[in-house]
N, C-alpha and C positions, 0 to 999 in steps of 0.2 A: 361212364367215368372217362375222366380226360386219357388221352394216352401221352408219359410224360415224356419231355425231349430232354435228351442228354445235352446237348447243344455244340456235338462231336461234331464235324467237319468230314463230309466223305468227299473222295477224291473230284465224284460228281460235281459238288459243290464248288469245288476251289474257281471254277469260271467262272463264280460271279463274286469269287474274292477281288473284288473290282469296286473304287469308287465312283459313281450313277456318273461323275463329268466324260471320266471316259467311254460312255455307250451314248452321251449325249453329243461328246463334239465327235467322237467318230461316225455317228449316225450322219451329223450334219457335213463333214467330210464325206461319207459315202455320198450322200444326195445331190452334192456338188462336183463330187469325182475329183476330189482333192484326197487324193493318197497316193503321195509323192512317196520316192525313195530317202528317208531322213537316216540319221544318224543320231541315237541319243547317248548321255555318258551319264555314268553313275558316279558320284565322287563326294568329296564332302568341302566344307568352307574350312573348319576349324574341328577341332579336336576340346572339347570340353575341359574347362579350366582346372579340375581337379585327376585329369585323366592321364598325363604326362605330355609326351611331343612325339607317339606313334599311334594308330592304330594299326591291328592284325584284319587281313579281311576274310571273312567267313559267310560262309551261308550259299556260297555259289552251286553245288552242288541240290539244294533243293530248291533255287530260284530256276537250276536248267529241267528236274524233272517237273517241275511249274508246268513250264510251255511244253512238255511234253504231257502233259492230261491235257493240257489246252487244245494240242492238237488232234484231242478226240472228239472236238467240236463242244458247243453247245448243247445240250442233252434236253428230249425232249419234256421231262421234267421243267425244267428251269426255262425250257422256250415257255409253256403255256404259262407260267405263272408268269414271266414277263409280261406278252398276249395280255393277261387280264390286270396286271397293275399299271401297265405303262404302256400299253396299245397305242393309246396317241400319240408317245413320243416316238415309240421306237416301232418303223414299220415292216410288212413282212419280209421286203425284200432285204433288209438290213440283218434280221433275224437271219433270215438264210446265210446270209455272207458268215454269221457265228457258229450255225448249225454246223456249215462246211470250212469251218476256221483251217488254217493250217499256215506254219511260218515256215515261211523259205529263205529267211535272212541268214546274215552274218553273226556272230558274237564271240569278241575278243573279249579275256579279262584275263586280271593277275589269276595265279594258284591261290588256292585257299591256304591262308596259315602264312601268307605275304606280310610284308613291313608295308603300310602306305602312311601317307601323308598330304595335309590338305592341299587340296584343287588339283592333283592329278588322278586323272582318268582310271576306275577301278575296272568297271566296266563299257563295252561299247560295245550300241547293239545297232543293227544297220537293218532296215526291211522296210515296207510297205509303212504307211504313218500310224495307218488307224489299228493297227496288229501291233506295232512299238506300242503303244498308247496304251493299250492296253495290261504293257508287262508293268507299269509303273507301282502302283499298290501295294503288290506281292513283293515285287522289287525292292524296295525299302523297305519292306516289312521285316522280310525275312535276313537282307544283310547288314540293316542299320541294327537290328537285333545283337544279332551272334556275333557281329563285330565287335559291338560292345563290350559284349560277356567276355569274348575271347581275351580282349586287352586288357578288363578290370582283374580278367583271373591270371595272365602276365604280370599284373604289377604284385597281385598278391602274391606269387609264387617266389617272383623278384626278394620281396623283401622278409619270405621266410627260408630262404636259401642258403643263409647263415654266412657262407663266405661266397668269395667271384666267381660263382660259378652258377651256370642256366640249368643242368640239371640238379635238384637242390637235394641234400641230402637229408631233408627236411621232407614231411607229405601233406600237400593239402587235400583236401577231399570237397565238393560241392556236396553241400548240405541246403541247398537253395530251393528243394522243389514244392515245400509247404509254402515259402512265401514268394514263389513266383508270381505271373499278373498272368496268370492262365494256365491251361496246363499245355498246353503247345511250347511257352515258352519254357515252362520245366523241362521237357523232354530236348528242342532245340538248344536249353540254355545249356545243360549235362552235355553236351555235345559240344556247343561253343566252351565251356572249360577244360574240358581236354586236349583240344586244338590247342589252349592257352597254357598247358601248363598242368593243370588239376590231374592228381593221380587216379582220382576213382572221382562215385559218385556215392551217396546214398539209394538214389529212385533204381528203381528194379527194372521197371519198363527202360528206362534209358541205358543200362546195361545192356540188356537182350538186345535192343536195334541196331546198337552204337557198339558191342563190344566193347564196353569200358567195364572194367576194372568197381566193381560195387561192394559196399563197406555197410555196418551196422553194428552198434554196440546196444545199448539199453535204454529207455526212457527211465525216468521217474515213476511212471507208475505202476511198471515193471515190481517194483520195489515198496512202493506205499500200499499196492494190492496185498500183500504180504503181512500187514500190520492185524493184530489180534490185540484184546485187550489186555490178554496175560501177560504179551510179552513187551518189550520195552522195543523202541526206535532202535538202538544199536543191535539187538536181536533179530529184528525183522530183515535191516538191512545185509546182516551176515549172513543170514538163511537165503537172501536174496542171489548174494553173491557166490553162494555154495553152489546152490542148485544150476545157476547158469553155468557156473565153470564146470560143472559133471556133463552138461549138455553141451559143452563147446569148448573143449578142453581145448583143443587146438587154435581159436583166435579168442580166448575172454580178453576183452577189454573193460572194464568193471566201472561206471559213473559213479564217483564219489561225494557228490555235493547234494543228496538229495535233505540230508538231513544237517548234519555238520560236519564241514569235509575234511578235517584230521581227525576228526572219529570214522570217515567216511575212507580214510588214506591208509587207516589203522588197520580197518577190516578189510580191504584189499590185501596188504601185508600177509594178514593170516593166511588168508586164503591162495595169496601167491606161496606161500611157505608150503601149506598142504598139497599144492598141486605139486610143487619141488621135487616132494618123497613121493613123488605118484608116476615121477617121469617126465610130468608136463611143465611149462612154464606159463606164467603169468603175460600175457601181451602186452599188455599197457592200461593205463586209468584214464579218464576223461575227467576235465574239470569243468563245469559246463556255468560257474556263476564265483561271484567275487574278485580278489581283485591276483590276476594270473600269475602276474611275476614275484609276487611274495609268496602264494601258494605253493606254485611250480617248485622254488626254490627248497621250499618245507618239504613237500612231496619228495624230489629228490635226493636232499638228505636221509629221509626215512626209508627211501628202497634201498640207499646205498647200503644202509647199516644194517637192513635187513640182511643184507645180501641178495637185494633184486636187482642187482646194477642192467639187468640188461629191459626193464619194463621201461616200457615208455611214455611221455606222459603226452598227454593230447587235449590241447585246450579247442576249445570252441564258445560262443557267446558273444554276438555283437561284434565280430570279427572283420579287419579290413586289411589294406595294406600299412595304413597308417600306424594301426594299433599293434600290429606284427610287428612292424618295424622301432617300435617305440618298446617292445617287449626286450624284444632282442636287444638292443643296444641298451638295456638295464641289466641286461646277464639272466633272463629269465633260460629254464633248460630246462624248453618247449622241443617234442620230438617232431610234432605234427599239427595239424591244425583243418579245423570242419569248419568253413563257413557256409554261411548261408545267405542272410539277406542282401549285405551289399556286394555281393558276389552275383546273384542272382538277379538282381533288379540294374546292376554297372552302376551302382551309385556315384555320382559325380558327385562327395562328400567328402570333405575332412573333416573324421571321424572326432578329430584331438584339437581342431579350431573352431567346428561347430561352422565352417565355411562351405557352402555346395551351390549347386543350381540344379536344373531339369537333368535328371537320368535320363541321357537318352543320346545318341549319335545322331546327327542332323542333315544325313548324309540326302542328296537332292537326284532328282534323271531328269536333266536339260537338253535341248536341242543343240544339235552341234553344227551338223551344216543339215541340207537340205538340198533335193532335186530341184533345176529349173525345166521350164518347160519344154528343153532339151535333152532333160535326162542330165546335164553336168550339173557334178557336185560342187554344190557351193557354201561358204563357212558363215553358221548362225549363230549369234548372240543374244544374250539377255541384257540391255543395257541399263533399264531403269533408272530411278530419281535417287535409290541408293547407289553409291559406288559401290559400295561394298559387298552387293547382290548380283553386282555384274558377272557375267561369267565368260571365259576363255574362248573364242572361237575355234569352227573348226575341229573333226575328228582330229584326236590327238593321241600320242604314246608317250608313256615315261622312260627315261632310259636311269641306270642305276650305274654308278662307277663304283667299283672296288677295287681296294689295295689290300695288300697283304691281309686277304680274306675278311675284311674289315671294309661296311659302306662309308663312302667318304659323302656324295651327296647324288642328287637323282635330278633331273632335265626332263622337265615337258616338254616334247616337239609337236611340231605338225608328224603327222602320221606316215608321209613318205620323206621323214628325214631319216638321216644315219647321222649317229654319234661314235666316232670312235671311242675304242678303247673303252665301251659300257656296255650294257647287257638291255636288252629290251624286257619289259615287264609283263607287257599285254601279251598272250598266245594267243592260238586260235582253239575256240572252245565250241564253235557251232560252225558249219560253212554249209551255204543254201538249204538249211535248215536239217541238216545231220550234223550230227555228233561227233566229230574229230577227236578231240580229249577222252585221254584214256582216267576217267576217274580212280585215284587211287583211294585206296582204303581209310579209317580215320587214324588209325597211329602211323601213317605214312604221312598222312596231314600234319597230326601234331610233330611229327619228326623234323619235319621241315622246319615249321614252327621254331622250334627248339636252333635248329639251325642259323633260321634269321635271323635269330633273338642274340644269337653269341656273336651275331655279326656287327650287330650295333654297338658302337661304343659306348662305356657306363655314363658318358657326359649326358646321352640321350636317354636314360633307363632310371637314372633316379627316382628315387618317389616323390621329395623335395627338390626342385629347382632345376627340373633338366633344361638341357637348353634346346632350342627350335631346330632340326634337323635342316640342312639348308636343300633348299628346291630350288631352283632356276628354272628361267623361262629362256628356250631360243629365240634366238636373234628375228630367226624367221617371224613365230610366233607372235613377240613383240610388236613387230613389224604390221603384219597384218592386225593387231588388236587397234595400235594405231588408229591405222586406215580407216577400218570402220567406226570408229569412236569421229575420228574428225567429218565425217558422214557424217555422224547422228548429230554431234556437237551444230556444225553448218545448220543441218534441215532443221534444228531444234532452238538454233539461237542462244545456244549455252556457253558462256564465256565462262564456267569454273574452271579451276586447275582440274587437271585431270589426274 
């Protein structure tokens, strides 16, 4: 009998979390003795039209323990089955260079839970060509991910936060792990909403890793399990709801929609009253179908006159920032709020225009400059036949100016510029291939987070129509993109505007 694969990912493995271009053109780079000293940068062009005018960045901390399995080499495992798939391409002595891999470079990047914005420099990673080349994959895998997550669960937070304020007195929770696109991304995505915002999660495992804050009320068929044919729908449900609250007197939150949810709001009632005379209270109801802000509204009348004033009600279904925000400004009186899918996937959708595109952050790792064959550093370009693929020469830094604790706008330099009176972006995060950065924990992340976020002003943070944070480019900068353009432009014969 076969023996079946789970299709789990062991640490072994991650070295050949690698697309085949890179063990092709580095092979062919070894064979030529071209692994110069490069610089690549991590950044992105644009920010998806449905996603506002920031992203947060995330993921840094598992793209550096990356290269640290990397640098346990290529493991004999994964050598011979290379050996036997790709023998032609890839020869022994190239093998060997992976077997004895090890990175001695540079790497500068923002802290995780940073403000960026397009075409400045997230990361920069300096070393060897064919060892850069290699981080690319994971590299975008892992932060065009969580960036994502992180931002779409920002805007959600944003707009269930009820009044101007970043910590919101309001709670989202990531309910996102049934429909993640793997379960890597369940467990990384519960990590990227926390950074963002999300007070808990649902998944267990991301809990425990992550130290987050994890939540659970009831399914549906928690409740229809229940059903006998003596007894009637509103019978099964109330026995339903007894039994869990003797079992969890201390957090019941009771789902009332399984059958009909003011019959569903009613038995919660009872049963909040019975727990009353018992000592305990009632936590809150979950709504989890029809239409929220007339229910919500129903609901809260009935607990009020109950005398439940203090339960709370907690919708989920099909949940975004859009819909959040279109609750609230009808007076819905929502305590809380579960999402899940487009939380979990960054939908780049307007939920209420039926307007979106590709879920996905499109962030790139280009070359920046490159060794000559003196060893001096000199600044590379992407020029191509689109302009708008070009990319910025040159290692580069973002600097950030602040006023009155509030970002006013951010400056790409060349890397040995200074800007007064701003703050530089980029740290140092690796230097000759240790670890300088003192990784902080994940609610020190999200704190931060939290911190950025209050620093942006609301013109940038809308859901609806924020406006473009402004980025500038120096002078210098300018300068030399110039330069090299009227290069390419000459050698190429290109009279466009530029």
């Amino acid at each position: 009998m076969k023996q079946l694969e789970t299709g789990l990912l062991t640490e072994e493995d991650l070295f050949l979390f690698i697309d085949y271009y890179e063990l092709t053109s580095g092979k062919c780079n070894f064979d030529h003795g071209v692994n110069n000293i490069i610089t690549e940068t991590y950044f992105f062009r644009e920010i998806p039209k449905h996603l506002g005018s920031y992203i947060i960045a995330a993921g840094l901390e598992q793209f550096i323990s990356y290269i640290e399995i990397l640098n346990r080499g290529l493991s004999k495992k994964h050598r011979e089955w290379l050996e036997r798939v790709a023998g032609k391409d890839l020869s022994k002595e190239f093998l060997d260079y992976l077997e004895e891999f090890q990175f001695k470079g540079d790497i500068y990047a923002v802290p995780e839970g940073t403000l960026v914005f397009p075409n400045e420099p997230i990361i920069n990673i300096t070393g060897p060509s064919i060892d850069v080349q290699l981080f690319e994959t994971y590299l975008l895998n892992v932060m065009n991910f969580e960036s994502l997550i992180a931002t779409k669960t920002s805007r959600i937070v944003y707009a269930a936060k009820g009044k101007n304020i970043i910590y919101s007195p309001k709670t989202v929770v990531d309910f996102g792990a049934r429909r993640a696109h793997g379960r890597d991304a369940a467990v990384l995505g519960a990590r990227a909403a926390y950074i963002g915002g999300a007070d808990g999660t649902s998944l267990v495992i991301a809990a425990m890793k992550w130290d987050i804050p994890f939540v659970g009320t009831i399914p549906h068929k928690f409740i229809e399990e229940r059903y006998r044919s003596e007894k009637s729908f509103k019978e099964t449900e109330l026995k339903a709801f007894r039994e869990y609250a003797e079992s969890f007197p201390h957090k019941t939150v009771l789902l009332v929609d399984t059958y009909e949810t003011i019959e569903g709001i009613k038995n919660a009632i009872k049963v909040g009253l019975e727990m009353k005379k018992r000592g305990y209270k009632l936590a809150g109801i979950r709504l989890d179908s029809g239409d929220p802000v007339e229910l919500s509204k129903i609901a809260r009348k009935m607990l009020d006159e109950a005398g439940l004033t203090d339960v709370k009600i907690i919708a989920s279904d099909k949940l975004d920032e859009f819909v959040i925000e279109d609750m609230l400004s009808k007076g819905a009186p929502v305590d809380g709020f579960g999402v899940g899918t487009k939380l979990i996937t960054g939908a780049n959708y307007d939920s209420l225009t039926k307007e979106g595109g590709v879920s996905a952050l499109d962030g790139i790792f280009k070359l920046a400059e490159t060794s000559d064959e003196n060893g001096k550093m000199i600044p590379a370009t992407k020029f191509t036949s689109s302009i708008g693929k070009a990319t910025l020469p040159g290692k580069k830094q973002v600097w950030r100016r602040i006023e009155d604790n509030m970002f006013v706008e951010d400056i790409i330099t060349l890397w040995d510029e200074k800007i007064e009176g701003a703050k530089p972006l980029l740290i140092p995060i690796m230097i000759k291939g240790e670890i300088v950065y003192d990784f902080p924990n994940l609610k020190e992340i999200r704190k931060y987070c939290m911190e950025q976020l209050s620093a942006l002003p609301k013109k940038y943070k809308r859901i609806r129509g924020s406006e473009a944070y402004p980025v500038k480019i120096s002078e210098k900068l300018k300068n030399l993109r110039e330069e090299l353009f009227e290069k390419y432009y000459k050698e190429y014969g290109i009279t466009a505007a530029k």
